[in-house]
Structures are given as C-alpha cells and as structure tokens.
N, C-alpha and C positions, 0 to 999 in steps of 0.2 A: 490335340485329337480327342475327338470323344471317345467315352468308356460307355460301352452296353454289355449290360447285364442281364444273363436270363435267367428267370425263377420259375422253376415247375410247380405246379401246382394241382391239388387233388379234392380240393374243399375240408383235407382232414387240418385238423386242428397244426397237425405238425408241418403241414405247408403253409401254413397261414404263420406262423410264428418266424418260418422262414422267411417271409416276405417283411414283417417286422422286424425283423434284424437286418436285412436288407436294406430298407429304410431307414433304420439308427446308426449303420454303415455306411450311409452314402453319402459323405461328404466329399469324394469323388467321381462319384457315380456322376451320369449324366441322362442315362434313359436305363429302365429298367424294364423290360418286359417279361409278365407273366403266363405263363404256356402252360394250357390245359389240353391234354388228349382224351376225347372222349371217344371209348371205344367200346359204346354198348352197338348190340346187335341190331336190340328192338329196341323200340322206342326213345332214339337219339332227338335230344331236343337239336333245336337250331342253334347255330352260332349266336345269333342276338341275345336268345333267351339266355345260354350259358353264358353270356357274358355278363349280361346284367345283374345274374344269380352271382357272378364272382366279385364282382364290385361292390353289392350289398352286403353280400356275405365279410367282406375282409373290411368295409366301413364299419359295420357293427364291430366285427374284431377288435380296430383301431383305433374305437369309440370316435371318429371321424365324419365329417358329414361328405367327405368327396375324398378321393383317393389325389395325390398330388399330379401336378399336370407330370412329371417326367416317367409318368407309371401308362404304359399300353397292355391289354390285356389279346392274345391269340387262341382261338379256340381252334384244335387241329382232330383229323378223325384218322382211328385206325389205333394199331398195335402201338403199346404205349412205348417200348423203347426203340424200337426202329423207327415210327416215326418221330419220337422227336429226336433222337440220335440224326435224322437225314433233313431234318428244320434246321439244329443247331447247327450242324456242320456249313448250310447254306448261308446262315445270317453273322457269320464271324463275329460272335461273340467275345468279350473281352475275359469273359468267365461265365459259370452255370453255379447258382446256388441252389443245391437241393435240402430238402427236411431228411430230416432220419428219425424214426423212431425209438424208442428204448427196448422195448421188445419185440423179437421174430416167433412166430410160430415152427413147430418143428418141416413143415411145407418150406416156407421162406426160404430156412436156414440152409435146406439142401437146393431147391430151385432158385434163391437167391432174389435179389431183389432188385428196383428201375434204381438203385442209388447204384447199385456193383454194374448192373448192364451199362451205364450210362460213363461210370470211373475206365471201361474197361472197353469200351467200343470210341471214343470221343478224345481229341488230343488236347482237347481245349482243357485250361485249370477248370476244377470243378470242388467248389466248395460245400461242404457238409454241412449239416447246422442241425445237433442233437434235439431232442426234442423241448427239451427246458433249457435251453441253452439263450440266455439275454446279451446284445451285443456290450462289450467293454473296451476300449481304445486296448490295442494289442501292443501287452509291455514284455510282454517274454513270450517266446516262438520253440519249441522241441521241431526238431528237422530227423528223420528219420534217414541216417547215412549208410549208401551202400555203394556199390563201385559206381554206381549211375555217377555221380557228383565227380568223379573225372573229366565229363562233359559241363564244358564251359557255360553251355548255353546255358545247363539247368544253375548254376551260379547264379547266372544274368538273371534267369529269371524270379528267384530268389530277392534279387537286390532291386529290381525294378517294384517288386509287391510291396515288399517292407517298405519301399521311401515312402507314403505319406503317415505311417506309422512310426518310424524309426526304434524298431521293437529287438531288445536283446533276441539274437539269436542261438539256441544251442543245439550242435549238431552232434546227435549220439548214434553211435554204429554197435550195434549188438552181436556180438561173434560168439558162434556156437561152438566154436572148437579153438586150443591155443594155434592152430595152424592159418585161421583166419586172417589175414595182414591188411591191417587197413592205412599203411605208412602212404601210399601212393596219394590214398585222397585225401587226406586230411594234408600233405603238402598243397594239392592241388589248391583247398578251400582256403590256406594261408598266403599261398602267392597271389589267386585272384580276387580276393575281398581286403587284403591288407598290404604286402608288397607292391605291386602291378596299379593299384587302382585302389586305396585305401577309402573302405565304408564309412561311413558315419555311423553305424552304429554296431553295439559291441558284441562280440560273439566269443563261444569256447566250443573246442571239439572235445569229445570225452568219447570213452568205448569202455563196453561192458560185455560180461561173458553170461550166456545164458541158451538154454533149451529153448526156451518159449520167448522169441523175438519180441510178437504183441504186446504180450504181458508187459513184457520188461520194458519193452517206449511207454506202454500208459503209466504204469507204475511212475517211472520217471518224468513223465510230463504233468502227472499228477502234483508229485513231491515236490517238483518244483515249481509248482504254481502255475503253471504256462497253460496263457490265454487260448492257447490254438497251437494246433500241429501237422506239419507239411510229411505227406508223404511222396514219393517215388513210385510212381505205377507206370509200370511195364503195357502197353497197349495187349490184346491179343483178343480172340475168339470170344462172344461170353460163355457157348457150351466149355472152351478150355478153361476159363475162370474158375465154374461151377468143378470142373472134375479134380482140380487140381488146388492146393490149400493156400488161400491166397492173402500175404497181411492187407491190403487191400479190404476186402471180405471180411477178416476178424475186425478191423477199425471202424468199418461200417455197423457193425453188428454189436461191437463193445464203448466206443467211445463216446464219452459223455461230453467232452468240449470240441470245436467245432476243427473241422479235418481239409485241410489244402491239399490236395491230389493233382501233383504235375506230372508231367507224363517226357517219356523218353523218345 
C-alpha cells in the first residue's frame, strides 16, 4: 500500500526545512504532497502563480533544479487551520509533517499556533519538525507514557512506525504524586510488544516523579540522546486546548527535536 504524506507549508524558512527533512526521510514515503493555505483577503494571487512561487522557492532551498516526481504541490484558500484540518481529513493521509519554530511571540503563546490547532482538531499522526532540526536514521525514541498506552491500538501503532527504523524505544511515565500507579500499563506494554507478539526492537519502561511533566520528558529525552519523541494527545476543541494547559502545547513551543503526536 502507498504511504502519503502531507507537508504544510508557509514559504517561511521553517516549512521549507520541513519539507527537507521530509525528503531525507523518505525512504518510505511514496507521494508527498505539499499544502499551502492562502488566506489573504486582498490581493490573493492565483493557484498557478503560488504554486510556481512554491516550487522555485523550495528548488533554490534544495539547491535542486526540479523538485522530485513524488512531490505534488496543493494551493487551498481560506482560514488556515480549518481549512486544511477539513482537506487533510478528506485525503487520508498516512501522516502530516508540520515545521515549528523556536520562538513564540507572547500573542502565539496564549492564541496558540496551526501546529496545536492541527495536533488537536486531526486524528491523523502528525509529525513536528523544530526548526533546525536535520533528518538522522532514528536510533532511540522517548515515548511519553500515560494511561492512554492501555489501548492496544496506540501499541500497534507505535510498532507499525518504528518498523522501517527499528529504533530503541523508551517509554517514560512522569508522576506527580506517590499515589500515581502506572503498574497497569507498563504490564500492558510488556505483554503486547514482548510476550503476545515479541518486537524486534529493544525498549525499557522507566517512571519518574515530577511537577513539571514537560520539563522532565525533555530533560530526559534530551539526556538520553533520543532522535525524536512520541507523544499521546488527547483529541478535543482548539478553544479547549488554548484554556486549558496542555503538554501538547508546552512540546510544541519547547522542543528542539522532532515530536510524533498520536492521538487516542
């Protein structure tokens, strides 16, 4: 079966690097399409015109004289994350690779940004990609564990991503109080990835005690070198995103290496 992939894009530098890592990633891929919403008022060029702007623009990026045949470019109009929130849910994407920046404005940070609208309205995985972040063959993986990982499917889907990398996985559960128990699922991830149906590749569960949840996955995904890290997001509202404190939201807005967001 083919794998399609969608890459948003903005003409800023940080979508453009996206698309390059994209590309240094796809040795699975099979069609890559890139999605620009343009959503001026006045003076909206034409679909042709922005597309050609997008293809010189990311050839010069790529120092390339042509973009590769498995790259289509979509030029869509209207409000940037509902519409492409109501494109992607249409084209059954295999995944959505978005850029993220390094820094938010104090606006952003409360109004929030198309990477949290899109993590938080869309069931599809949706992969982050920091802004200086260069693609590396993924040897070790930080998984962010919480009761979600009960659910079998989010296992499965874990085990399906990692196969063409077969990348150490380790799964850390951050509990903010001794009363926190995470006995349940950390059996659960020993029966279905080692018992039941043993992986090929190697993983540990660990748990740590902490206030600040965020902190302590980067911290530790940091320390440990880990290429990339999965988080667990909860679907819901974006205004409820925005009101309510979400790690979601902090990873977007703090992490430097690139962020797998499945959804429950």
């Amino acid at each position: 079966m083919e794998k399609k992939i969608a890459i948003t894009f903005d003409f800023s530098t940080v979508s453009k690097n996206a698309v390059q890592y994209a590309l240094e990633s796809s040795e699975d891929i099979d069609i890559l399409e890139i999605i620009h919403v343009d959503n001026s008022l006045v003076n909206s060029n034409d679909e042709e015109t922005l597309k050609e702007k997008i293809k010189n623009d990311l050839c010069e990026y790529l120092s390339e004289e042509s973009l590769p045949n498995n790259i289509s470019i979509h030029v869509l109009h209207g409000n940037i994350i509902n519409t492409l929130s109501k494109y992607i849910k249409e084209k059954l994407y295999d995944y959505v690779i978005v850029g993220s920046r390094d820094k938010y404005n104090i606006l952003e940070r409360w109004i929030g940004t198309v990477s949290l609208g899109l993590v938080k309205t869309l069931d599809v995985p949706i992969l982050l990609i920091p802004r200086f972040s260069k693609y590396n063959k993924y040897k070790k993986v930080v998984v962010a564990s919480d009761h979600h990982l009960n659910h079998k499917a989010l296992l499965y889907q874990i085990r399906i991503w990692n196969k063409p990398y077969n990348a150490f996985i380790k799964f850390v559960h951050v509990k903010e109080s001794n009363n926190d128990n995470y006995d349940n699922e950390s059996k659960t991830i020993v029966k279905e990835l080692f018992e039941n149906d043993p992986v090929s590749f190697g993983f540990e569960v660990s748990t740590l005690k902490s206030k600040n949840i965020s902190e302590s996955l980067l911290s530790n995904a940091y320390n440990a070198q880990a290429d990339a890290m999965i988080i667990i997001s909860k679907n819901s509202s974006f205004m409820n995103a925005l009101l309510f404190k979400s790690i979601s939201k902090e990873m977007i807005e703090k992490s430097s290496i690139p962020v797998l967001f499945l959804h429950v």
